[in-house]
Each structure stands twice: as structure tokens, then as C-alpha cells.
N, C-alpha and C positions, 0 to 999 in steps of 0.2 A: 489457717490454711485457705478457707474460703475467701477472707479479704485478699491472699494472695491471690487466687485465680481472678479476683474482680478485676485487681490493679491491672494485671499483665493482658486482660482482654481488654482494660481501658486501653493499654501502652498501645495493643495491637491495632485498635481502631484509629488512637490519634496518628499512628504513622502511616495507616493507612488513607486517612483525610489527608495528610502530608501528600502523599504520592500521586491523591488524584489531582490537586491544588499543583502540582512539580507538572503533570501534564498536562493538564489546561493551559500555566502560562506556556509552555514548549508551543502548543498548538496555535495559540494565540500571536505569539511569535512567527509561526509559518503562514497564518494567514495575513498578514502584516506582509512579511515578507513578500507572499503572494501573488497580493494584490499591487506594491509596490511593481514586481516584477511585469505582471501582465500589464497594470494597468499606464503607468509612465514609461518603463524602456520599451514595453511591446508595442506602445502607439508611439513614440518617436520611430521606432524602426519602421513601422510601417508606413510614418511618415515620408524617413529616408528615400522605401523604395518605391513608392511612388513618385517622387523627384526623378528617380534613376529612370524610372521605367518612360517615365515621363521625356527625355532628355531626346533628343537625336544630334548625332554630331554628323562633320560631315566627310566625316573618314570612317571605311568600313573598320580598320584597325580598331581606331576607338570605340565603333558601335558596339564592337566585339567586346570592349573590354568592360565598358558600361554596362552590358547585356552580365557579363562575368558578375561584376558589381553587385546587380543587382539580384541576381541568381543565390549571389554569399549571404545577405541581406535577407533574401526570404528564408533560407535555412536557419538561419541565426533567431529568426521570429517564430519559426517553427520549435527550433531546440528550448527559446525563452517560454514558448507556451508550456513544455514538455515540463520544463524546469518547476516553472509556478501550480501545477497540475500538480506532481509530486509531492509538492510541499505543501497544500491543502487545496484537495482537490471541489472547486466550487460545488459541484454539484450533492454533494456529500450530504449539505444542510436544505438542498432545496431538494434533492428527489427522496434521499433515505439510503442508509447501508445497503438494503439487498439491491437497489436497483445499480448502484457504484460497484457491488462487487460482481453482480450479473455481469455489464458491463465489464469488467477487467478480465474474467473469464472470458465471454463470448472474444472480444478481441484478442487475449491467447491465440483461442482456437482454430480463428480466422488464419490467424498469421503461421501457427502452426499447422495448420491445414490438417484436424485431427477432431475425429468427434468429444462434444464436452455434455456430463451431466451436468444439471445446474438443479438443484434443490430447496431453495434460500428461504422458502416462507415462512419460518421461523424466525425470519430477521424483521419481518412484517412490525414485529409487535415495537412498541416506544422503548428505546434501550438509552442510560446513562448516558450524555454526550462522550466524557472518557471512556466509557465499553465499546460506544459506537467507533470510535475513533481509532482504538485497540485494535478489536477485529477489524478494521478496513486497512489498518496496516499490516497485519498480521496476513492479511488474504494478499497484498499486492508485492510483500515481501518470496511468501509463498509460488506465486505465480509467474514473479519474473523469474526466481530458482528454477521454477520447472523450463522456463523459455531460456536459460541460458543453459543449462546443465542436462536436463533428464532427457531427450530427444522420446516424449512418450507418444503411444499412439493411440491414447485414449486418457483422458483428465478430468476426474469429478469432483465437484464443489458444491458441500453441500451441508444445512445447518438443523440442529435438531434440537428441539428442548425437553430431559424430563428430570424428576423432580426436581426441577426450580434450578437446577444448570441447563445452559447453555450451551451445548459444541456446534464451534466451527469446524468443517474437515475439507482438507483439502490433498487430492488423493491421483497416483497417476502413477503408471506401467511403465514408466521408464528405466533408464539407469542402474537408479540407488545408488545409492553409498556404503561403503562399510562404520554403520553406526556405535561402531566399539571402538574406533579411529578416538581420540581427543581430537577436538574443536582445532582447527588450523585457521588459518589467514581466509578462507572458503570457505569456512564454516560459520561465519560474523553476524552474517542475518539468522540463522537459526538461533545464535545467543542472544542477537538483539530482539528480537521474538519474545524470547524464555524471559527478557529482564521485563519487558513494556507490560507483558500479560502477569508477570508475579506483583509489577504497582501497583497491580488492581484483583489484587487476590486472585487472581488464573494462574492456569495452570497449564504449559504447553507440552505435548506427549509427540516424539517422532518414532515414528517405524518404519526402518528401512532396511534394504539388504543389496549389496551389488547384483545389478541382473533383475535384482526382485521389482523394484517401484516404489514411490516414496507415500505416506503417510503423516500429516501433517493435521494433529487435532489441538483445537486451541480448547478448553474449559472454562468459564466465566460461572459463577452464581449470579442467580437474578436476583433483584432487591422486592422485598416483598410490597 
């Protein structure tokens, strides 16, 4: 009996080193991607518009249209930053999770024009690069849900550790949903959430209620 429970907690751990190994290359892959994006198509284009900007013709039609040109051109450098950003966001490895997810909150907020708690000093401490990477997807997934969907008027973010777990929470007066609904076409990022955070032994809990406001706690264990 006991060599069975050894086996099946080896089985559990070797898929579990599977899973973080499945995220790291995924990651490694977006930073590749990334930096391809920012680093080559974003300085050709910016190349471009400086040619544009640079140009004068000597018809106002065509100024106009070179002016147009160049107007498409910095948007398109705008959206590629957007894009590369998304996909591994640089600052991740140079400043730290809480200061990445501070940042994505306070920016919400801005835009949503709506006061935001921010919590995060628990993210302080050195986490797994795949946990770190988890939770920062997990918060940015979270965050644009609320900027698209919940119209709240107040949104807190905030992370806590005690015995040797981890919660993320990410929390706001909006909306809701009706949580007894099955998962729809709408509902993608919450499942993709639930799958990223179960590769790494987490655990993702939603509460929510039409009219109520959503609740969004991600669970991690720490490693001792």
C-alpha cells in the first residue's frame, strides 16, 4: 500500500516538473517572439516613419496623404509595442512581479477613472520564475476582464501569504456574472486562468454574482 502512495506521489511530481518545463519553453518562446517583434519590426517602422515624416512634397494633397501615412505607421508601432508587451512583458525580469502587477493595476485605474487598492508586498519575496510568470498572467488576464466587462467603481489587488500559500486576489464592485452559467465563448480567460495555475499545482477560486462584483483568487504553494 505504502509503495503505492510513493509511486503515485513520484507520478505526481514527475508531471508536475513536466508542466513547469511545458511553461518555461511556452515563455521562452514569447520572449523570442518578443523581442523579434519590438526589437526588428518596431525599429524598421520606426524607421519608415521617420522617412515619412521626414518627406515634404509639393502638393498639399500629397502632404496630406504622407501626413495620413505617417500618422497609420506610428499607430501600427504603437500596437507592435502593445503586442511584444503582451507576450513577455520586459520589465517582468528587471523590476519584479509586484512592481509589473502594481503597474497594470494602477493603469486600469487611470483609464478607468476609479480608485484602486493595491496590496502587493507579498510579491516582494523571490517566487519560481513559472509562479512568477503565472501570477502575472493571471493578474493581467484578470484586469483586462474587469476593463472590458465589469464597469466597477472601485478595484482591489491584492496578495497575501500564510502558511506557506500564496494568494493572489483580484477583486471589484462591478457587474458579475452569474457564476452557475457553464464556461461560454466569454468565459476563456477564466478557464485559461484555472488551466496555467493547476501546471503548477494552484488553485484558481471565482466569486461572483450578477450586480454583486467579481472575485478572483489565484492559490500557489511556496517551495520551501
Amino acid at each position: 500500500m505504502r509503495a503505492g502512495i510513493t509511486a503515485g506521489k513520484d507520478d505526481k511530481a514527475r508531471r508536475r516538473r513536466l508542466a513547469r518545463r511545458l511553461i518555461a519553453v511556452q515563455e521562452e518562446q514569447r520572449l523570442r517572439l518578443s523581442r523579434e517583434l519590438h526589437d526588428d519590426l518596431g525599429q524598421m517602422l520606426a524607421s519608415v516613419a521617420l522617412e515619412l515624416h521626414a518627406i515634404r512634397a509639393d502638393s498639399a494633397e500629397l502632404d496630406t496623404r504622407l501626413a495620413r501615412a505617417a500618422h497609420l505607421i506610428d499607430q501600427l508601432s504603437a500596437r507592435v509595442h502593445d503586442a511584444a508587451w503582451s507576450l513577455r512583458p520586459a520589465d517582468l525580469d528587471r523590476l519584479g512581479l509586484r512592481a509589473c502587477i502594481e503597474d497594470l493595476a494602477s493603469m486600469l485605474c487611470a483609464q478607468l477613472g476609479v480608485p484602486c487598492d493595491v496590496d502587493l508586498e507579498a510579491l516582494s519575496r523571490p517566487l519560481e520564475p513559472e509562479v512568477a510568470l503565472t501570477l502575472y498572467r493571471i493578474a493581467q488576464e484578470a484586469l483586462t476582464n474587469i476593463g472590458k466587462h465589469a464597469r466597477p467603481s472601485h478595484v482591489s489587488v491584492t496578495a497575501h501569504i500564510w502558511d506557506n500559500k500564496l494568494r493572489l486576489a483580484v477583486e471589484d464592485n462591478g457587474h458579475g456574472f452569474d457564476g452557475n452559467i457553464a464556461p461560454g465563448s466569454h468565459h476563456l480567460g477564466l478557464a485559461g486562468m484555472k488551466e496555467r495555475l493547476a501546471l503548477i499545482g494552484g488553485e484558481l477560486t471565482v466569486e461572483t454574482a450578477k450586480g454583486k462584483g467579481t472575485a478572483i483568487y489565484a492559490d500557489v504553494l511556496l517551495s520551501d
